[in-house]
PLY file of the C-alpha trace (Angstrom):
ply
format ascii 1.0
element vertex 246
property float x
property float y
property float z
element edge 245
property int vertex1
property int vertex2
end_header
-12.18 -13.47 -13.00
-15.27 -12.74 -15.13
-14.42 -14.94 -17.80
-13.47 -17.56 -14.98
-16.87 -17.47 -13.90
-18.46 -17.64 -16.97
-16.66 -20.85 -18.09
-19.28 -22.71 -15.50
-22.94 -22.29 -17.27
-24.82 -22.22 -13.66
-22.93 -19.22 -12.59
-25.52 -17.16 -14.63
-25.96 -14.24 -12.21
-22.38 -12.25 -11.42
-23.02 -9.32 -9.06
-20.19 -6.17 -8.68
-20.74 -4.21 -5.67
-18.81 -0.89 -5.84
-19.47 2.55 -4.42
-19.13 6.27 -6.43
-18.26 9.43 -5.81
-19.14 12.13 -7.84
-16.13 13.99 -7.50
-13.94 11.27 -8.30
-13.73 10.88 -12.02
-11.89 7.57 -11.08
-14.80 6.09 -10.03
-16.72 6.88 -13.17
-13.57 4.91 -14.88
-13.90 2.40 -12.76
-17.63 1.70 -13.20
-17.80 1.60 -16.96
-15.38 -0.71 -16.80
-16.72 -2.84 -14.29
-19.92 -2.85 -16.77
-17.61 -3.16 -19.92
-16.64 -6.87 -18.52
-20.35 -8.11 -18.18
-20.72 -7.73 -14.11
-24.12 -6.63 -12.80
-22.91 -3.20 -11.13
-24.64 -2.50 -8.05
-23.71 0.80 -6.51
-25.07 3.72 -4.55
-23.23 6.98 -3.04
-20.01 7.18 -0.68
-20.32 8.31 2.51
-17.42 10.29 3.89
-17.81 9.79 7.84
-15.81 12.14 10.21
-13.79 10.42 12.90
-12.42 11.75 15.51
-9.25 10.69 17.12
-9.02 11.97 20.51
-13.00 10.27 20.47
-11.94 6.91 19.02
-10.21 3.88 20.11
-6.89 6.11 18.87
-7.62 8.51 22.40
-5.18 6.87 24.24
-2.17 7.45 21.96
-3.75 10.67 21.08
-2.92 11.47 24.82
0.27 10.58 25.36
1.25 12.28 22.12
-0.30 15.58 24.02
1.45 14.98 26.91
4.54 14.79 24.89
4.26 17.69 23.14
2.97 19.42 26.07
6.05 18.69 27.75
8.13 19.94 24.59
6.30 22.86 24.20
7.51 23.68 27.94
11.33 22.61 27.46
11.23 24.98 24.37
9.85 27.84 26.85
12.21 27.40 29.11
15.47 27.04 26.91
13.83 30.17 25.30
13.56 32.25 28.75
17.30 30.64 29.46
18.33 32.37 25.97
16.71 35.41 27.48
18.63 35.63 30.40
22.26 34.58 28.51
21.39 37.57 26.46
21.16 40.08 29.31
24.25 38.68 30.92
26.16 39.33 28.11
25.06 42.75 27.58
25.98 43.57 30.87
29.33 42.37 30.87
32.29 44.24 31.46
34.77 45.41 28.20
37.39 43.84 28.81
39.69 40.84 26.69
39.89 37.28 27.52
41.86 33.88 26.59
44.79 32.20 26.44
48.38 32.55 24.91
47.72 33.26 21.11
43.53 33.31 21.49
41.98 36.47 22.79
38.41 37.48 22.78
37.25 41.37 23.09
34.14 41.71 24.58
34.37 45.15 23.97
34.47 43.96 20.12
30.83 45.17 19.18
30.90 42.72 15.55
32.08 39.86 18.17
29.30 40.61 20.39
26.53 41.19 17.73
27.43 37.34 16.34
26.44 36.43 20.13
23.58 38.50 19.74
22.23 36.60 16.69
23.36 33.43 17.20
20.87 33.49 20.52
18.42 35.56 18.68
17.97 32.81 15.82
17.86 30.07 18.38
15.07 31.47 20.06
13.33 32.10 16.93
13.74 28.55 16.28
12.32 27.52 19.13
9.26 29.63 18.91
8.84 28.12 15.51
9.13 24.63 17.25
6.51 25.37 19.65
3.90 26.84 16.89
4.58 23.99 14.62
3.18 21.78 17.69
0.32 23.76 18.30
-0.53 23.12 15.02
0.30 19.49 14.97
-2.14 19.72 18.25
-4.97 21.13 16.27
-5.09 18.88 13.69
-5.06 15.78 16.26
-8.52 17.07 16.93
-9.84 17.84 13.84
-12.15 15.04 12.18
-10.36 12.96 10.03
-12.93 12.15 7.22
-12.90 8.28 6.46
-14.85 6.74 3.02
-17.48 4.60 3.74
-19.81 2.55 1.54
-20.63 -0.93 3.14
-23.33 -3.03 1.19
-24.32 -5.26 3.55
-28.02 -4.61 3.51
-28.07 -4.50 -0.15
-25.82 -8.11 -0.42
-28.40 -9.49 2.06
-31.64 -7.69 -0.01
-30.22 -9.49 -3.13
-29.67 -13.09 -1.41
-33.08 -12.99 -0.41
-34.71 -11.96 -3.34
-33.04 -14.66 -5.47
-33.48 -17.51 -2.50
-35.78 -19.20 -4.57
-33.96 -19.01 -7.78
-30.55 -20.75 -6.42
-28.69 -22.73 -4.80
-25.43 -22.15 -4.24
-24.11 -18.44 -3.08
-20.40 -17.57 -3.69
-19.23 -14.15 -1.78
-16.26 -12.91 -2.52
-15.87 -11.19 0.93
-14.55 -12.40 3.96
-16.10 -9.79 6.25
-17.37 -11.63 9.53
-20.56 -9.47 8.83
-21.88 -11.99 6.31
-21.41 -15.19 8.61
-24.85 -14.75 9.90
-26.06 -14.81 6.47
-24.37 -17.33 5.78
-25.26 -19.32 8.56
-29.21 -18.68 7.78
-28.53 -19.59 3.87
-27.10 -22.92 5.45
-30.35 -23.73 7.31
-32.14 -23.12 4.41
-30.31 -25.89 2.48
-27.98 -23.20 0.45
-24.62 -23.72 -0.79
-22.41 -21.61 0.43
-18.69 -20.59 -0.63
-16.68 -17.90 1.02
-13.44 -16.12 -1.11
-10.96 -14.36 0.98
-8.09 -12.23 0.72
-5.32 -13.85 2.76
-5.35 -12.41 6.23
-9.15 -11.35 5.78
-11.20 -13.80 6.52
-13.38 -13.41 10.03
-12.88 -15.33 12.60
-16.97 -16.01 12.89
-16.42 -18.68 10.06
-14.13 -21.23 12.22
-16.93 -22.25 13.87
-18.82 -23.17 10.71
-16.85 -26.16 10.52
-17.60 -28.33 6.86
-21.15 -26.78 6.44
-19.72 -23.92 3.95
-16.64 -23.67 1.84
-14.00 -21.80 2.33
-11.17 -20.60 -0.61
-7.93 -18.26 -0.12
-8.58 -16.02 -3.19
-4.42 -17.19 -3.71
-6.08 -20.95 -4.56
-7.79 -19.24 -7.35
-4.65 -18.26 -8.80
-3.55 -21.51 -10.55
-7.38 -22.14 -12.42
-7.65 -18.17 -13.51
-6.35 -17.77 -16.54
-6.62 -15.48 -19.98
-8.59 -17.06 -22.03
-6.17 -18.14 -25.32
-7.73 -21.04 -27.88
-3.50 -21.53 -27.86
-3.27 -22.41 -24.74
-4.78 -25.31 -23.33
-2.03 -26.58 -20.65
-3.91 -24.70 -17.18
-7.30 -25.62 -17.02
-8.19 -27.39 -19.67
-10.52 -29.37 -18.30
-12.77 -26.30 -17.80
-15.48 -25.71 -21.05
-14.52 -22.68 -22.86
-16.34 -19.35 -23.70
-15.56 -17.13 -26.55
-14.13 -14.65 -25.54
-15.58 -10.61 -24.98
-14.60 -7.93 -27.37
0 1
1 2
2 3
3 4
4 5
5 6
6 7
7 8
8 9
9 10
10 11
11 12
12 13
13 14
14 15
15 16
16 17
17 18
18 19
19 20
20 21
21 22
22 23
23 24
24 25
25 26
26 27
27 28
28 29
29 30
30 31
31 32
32 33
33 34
34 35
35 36
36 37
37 38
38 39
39 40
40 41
41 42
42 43
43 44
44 45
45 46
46 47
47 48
48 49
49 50
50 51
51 52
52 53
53 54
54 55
55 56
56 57
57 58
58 59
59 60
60 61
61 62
62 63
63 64
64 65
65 66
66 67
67 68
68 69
69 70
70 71
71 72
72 73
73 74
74 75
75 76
76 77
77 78
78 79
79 80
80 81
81 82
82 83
83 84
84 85
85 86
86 87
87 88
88 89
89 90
90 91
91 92
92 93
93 94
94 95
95 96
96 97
97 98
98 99
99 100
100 101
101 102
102 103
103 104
104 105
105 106
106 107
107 108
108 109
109 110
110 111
111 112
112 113
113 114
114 115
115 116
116 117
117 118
118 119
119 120
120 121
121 122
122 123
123 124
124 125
125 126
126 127
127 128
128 129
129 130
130 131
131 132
132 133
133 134
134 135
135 136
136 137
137 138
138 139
139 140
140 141
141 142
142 143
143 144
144 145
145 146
146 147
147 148
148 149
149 150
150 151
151 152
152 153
153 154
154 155
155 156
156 157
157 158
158 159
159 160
160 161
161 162
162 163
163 164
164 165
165 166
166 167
167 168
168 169
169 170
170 171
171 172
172 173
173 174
174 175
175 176
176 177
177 178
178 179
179 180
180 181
181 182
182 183
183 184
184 185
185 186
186 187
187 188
188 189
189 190
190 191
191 192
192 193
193 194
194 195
195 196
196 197
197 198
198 199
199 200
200 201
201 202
202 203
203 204
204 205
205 206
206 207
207 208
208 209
209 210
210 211
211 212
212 213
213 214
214 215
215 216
216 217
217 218
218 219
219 220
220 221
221 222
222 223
223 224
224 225
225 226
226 227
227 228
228 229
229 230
230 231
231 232
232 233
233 234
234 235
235 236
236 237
237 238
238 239
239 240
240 241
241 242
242 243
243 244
244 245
């Protein structure tokens, strides 16, 4: 992309907007990089913003998803107290042997009866398991989910406006609705204006710009970027060439 840019001689001011984080060593990859390739990196700290999900536009599903596991948390009481009260039963019932021709059962059979025992004991301890495990699902629903955050806006805009007087045309690689009332003042103060978007992200505040700015699916792009090889000539070839960084 850098090296795209550079091919046209009026593009002579390239801007990277990226946030860091001190505790990513990522990021520090990430910016020398960014510098490495001849951008001008503008940066400042992430923010790491707590949002709540029972408190955002998430509440109502947050809700339900209580109620459900409200209602779970009950059925597992009850099948539990149920358990309870099969285990009593069978404690109290009389020794004697049941079942058919050939099949007999001897409740007086204390290994038969301990299998009982456990079988309903390791159920229940299931289900006590179940209903902690959704407590704890519970709790974390209302914990604050920390979301990164490190929007330029202000600092885009600061930047237009201190280089109004040195051009003309603005290209933004964004295509945040944010930036359509900048771009609508650049337009009333005779700027160019060219929008780049990701496909499926560009705002909906630019349809009603109509042919006063440009707008360019970042997927157009695809077919004029290309590595820079003296060899090959056969994609944009009509486009002067730079020598290439080190």
């Amino acid at each position: 992309m850098f090296d795209f840019l550079s091919n046209y001689q009026k593009i002579y001011q390239k801007n990277f907007y990226f946030g860091k984080d001190e505790n990513n060593e990522k990021t520090k990859g990430l910016h020398e990089e960014i510098e490495k390739v001849g951008y001008t990196l503008i940066t400042k700290e992430v923010k790491w913003i707590p949002v709540y999900l029972e408190k955002s536009h998430f509440k109502k599903v947050v809700r339900k998803l209580f109620d459900t596991l409200d209602k779970l948390k009950i059925s597992n009481s009850e099948i539990s107290n149920k358990l309870y009260e099969i285990n009593k039963k069978v404690e109290h019932l009389p020794k004697i042997s049941i079942g058919n021709k050939g099949v007999a059962f001897n409740l007086s059979n204390e290994k038969q009866l301990r299998e009982i025992y456990d079988l309903i004991d390791e159920l229940d301890k299931i289900l006590k398991r179940l209903n902690i495990n959704i407590e704890n699902l519970q709790y974390q629903l209302i914990k604050p989910v920390r979301r990164r955050k490190c929007d330029f806006d202000v600092e885009i805009s600061r930047d237009v406006y201190s280089n109004l007087n040195k051009m003309k045309t603005f290209l933004f690689f964004c295509g945040d609705g944010d930036f359509a009332a900048l771009g609508k003042d650049l337009v009333k103060k005779k700027r160019q204006v060219i929008i780049v978007f990701g496909p499926g992200h560009k705002g909906k505040e630019y349809d009603e710009f109509g042919d006063t700015i440009f707008l360019c699916s970042v997927n157009k792009l695809k077919d004029f970027i290309v590595k820079i090889n003296p060899r090959d000539c056969s994609l944009g070839s009509d486009i002067p060439r730079v020598t290439p960084r080190a």
